[in-house]
Every structure is written in C-alpha cells, then in structure tokens.
C-alpha positions in Angstrom: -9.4 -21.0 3.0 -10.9 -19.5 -0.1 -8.9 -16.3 -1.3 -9.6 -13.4 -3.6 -7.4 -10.7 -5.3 -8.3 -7.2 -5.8 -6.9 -4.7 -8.8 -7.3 -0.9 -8.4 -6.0 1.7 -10.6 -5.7 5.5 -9.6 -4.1 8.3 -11.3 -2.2 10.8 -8.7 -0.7 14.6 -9.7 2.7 14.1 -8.8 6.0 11.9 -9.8 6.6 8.2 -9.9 9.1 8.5 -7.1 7.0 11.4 -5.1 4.5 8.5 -4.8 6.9 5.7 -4.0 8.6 7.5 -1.1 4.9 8.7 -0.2 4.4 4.4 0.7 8.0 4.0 1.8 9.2 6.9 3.5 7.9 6.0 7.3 7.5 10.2 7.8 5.8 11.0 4.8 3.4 7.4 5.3 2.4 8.5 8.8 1.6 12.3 7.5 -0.6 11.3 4.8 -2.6 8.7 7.0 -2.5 10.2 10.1 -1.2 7.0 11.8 2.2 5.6 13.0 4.6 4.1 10.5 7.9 2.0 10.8 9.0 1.0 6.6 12.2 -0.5 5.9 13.6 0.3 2.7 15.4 -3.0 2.7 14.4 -6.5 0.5 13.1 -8.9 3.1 13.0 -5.5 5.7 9.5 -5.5 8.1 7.0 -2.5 7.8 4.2 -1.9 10.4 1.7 1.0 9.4 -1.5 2.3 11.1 0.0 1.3 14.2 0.6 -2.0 13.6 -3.0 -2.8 12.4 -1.0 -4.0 9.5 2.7 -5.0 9.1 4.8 -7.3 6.8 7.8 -7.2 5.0 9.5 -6.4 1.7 9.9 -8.4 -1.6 10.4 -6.1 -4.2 11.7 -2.1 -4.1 12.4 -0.6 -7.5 12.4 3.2 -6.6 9.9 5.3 -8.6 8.7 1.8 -10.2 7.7 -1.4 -8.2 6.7 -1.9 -4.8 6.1 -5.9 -3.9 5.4 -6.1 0.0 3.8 -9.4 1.8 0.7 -7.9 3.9 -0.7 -9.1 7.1 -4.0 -7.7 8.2 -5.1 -7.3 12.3 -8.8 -8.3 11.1 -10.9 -10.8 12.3 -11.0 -14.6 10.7 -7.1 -13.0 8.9 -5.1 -16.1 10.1 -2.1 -15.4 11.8 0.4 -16.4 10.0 -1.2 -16.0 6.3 0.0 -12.5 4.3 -1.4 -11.3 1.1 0.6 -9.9 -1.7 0.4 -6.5 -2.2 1.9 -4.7 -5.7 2.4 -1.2 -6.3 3.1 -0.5 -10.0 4.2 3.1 -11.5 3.3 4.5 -14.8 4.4 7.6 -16.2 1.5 9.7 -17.7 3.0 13.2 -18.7 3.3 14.7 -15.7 1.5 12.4 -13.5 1.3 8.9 -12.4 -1.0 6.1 -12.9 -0.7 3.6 -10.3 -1.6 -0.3 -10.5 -2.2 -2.0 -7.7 -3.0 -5.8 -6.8 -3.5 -7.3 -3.5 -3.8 -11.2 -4.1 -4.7 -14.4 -1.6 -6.9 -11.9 0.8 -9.7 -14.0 2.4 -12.5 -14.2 0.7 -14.8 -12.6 3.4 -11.9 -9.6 3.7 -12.2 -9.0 0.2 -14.7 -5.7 0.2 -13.6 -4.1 3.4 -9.8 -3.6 1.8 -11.2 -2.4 -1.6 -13.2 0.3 0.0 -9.8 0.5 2.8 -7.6 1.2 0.3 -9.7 3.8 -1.8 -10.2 5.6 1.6 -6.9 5.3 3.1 -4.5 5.0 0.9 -5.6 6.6 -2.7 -8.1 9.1 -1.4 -5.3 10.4 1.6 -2.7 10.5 -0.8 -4.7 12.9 -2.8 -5.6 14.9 -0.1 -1.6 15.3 0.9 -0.6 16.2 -2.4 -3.6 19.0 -2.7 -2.4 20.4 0.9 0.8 20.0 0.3 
C-alpha cells in the first residue's frame, strides 16, 4: 500500500496546555466536536473519538508540549489493522500557540479527505470553542 504524510500548522488564541487538554480531555474533545469521546491519558492507553469513527492508542503525552497517538480511520480501503501516526507539537508564541501537526503512513487515496477533515474538525472547531467560550 502506497502511504502519504500530511503537515499542518495553525495558530490558536489560547495556552499550550488549554489546547492539549482540548485533544485529551474526553469532556472538553466531545464539546468542541460535537461527538462522543473516550481519551486515556495513559502511554499505550486507547482513545475512540467521533464515536468510534476513529480510535487508537497513545505513544507519546508531554502535557502542554507533545501529543504522539497511533490513528485508525473507519474509511473505506483503511485496512484494518493499519494506523497512521498522528503528532501534535506545541509552540509558544507570546500569548498564543502555534501548533505542528503530522499525520504520516495515511493511504495514499485517504490523503485529501483528512487534510480538509482535520482543518474542519479539528482546527477550525477548536477555534470556534475558544471564541464561544
């Protein structure tokens, strides 16, 4: 299977760690998505989000700094038992944060469909929360 990575980078209003419990708080994920959440905060602890459209497990958690979390996607031609790697890294910019995020080994053909997924869902939501909130 041929794979692709994707790298985004967004800027939010808010805290390093405001962000990071934003992806790993399971109450604070579901508000801002709209959609059920289960996150462990543990290393090698499972996550399901968006009811279980996706769901993995944890590699790396460095509060306020590094998230590393193996992905699985519910998508057609996604193998079953193939995961992406998925890495949220936290910047400090005065009073905000810049985020860095890769998603690597994503099926080729999945590639587009996550980079506009993530924009929508995850930076775009997150956002949204912190305006409204």
């Amino acid at each position: 299977m041929k794979t692709k990575n994707i790298k985004q980078t967004v800027t939010f209003n808010a805290s390093p760690i405001d962000i990071y419990n934003l992806l790993m708080d399971s109450n604070k994920h579901a508000a801002f998505t709209g959609d059920v959440a289960k996150l462990s905060t543990k290393i090698k602890g499972e996550f399901s989000v968006f009811g279980g459209y996706c769901h993995g497990y944890n590699i790396e958690l460095i509060p306020g700094s590094k998230i590393v979390q193996a992905w699985h996607f519910a998508e057609d031609g996604w193998p079953d038992e193939h995961y992406s790697i998925c890495t949220f890294k936290f910047e400090p910019v005065g009073d905000k944060i810049k985020l860095v995020f890769t998603q690597t080994d994503i099926p080729e053909h999945k590639v587009d469909s996550l980079k506009s997924g993530w924009k929508e869902f995850y930076w775009e939501a997150i956002k949204s929360y912190i305006k409204n909130n």
